[in-house]
Residue, then its C-alpha position, 0 to 999 in steps of 0.5 A: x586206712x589201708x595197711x600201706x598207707x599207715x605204713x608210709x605215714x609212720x614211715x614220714x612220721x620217722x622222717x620227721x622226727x630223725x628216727x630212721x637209722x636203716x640198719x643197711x648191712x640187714x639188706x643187699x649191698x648196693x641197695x642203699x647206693x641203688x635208691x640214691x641213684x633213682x633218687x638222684x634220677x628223679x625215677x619215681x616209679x622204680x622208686x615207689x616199686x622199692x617202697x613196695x617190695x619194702x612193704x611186701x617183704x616186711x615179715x620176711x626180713x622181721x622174721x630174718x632179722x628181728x625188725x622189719x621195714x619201716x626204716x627202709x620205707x621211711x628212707x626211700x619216703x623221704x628220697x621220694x619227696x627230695x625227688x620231687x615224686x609228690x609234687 
């Protein structure tokens, strides 16, 4: 299993189980509202990229903050699916 696809089924593992709780104010402002937008947009190609730059970042912003992305990831996963993105 390939890094990003152990890092997108913990992702849904998260999801599922109501553990994500993305701590925004560790990230840009807007980028919440941004992901909602593409969500909404059913734009799951830039979405996916925001999944990507979340993996690709991930010990950037653990060694920033002190955790890295799998919140993140488990949140744009799950705007993912309501999208429609894995039908």
């Amino acid at each position: 299993m390939t890094r990003l696809a152990s890092l997108a089924l913990i992702a849904g593992l998260l999801v599922g189980c109501g553990a994500a709780s993305v701590p925004w104010s560790d990230y840009a402002p807007g980028l919440q509202s941004s992901i909602d937008r593409l969500a909404t947009s059913r734009d799951c190609v830039a979405l996916q990229e925001q999944f990507d730059v979340s993996d690709a970042n991930d010990d950037a912003t653990r060694a920033r903050t002190g955790h890295g992305n799998a919140d993140l990831m488990a949140y744009i996963d799950a705007k993912m699916r309501s999208a429609g993105c894995y039908d």
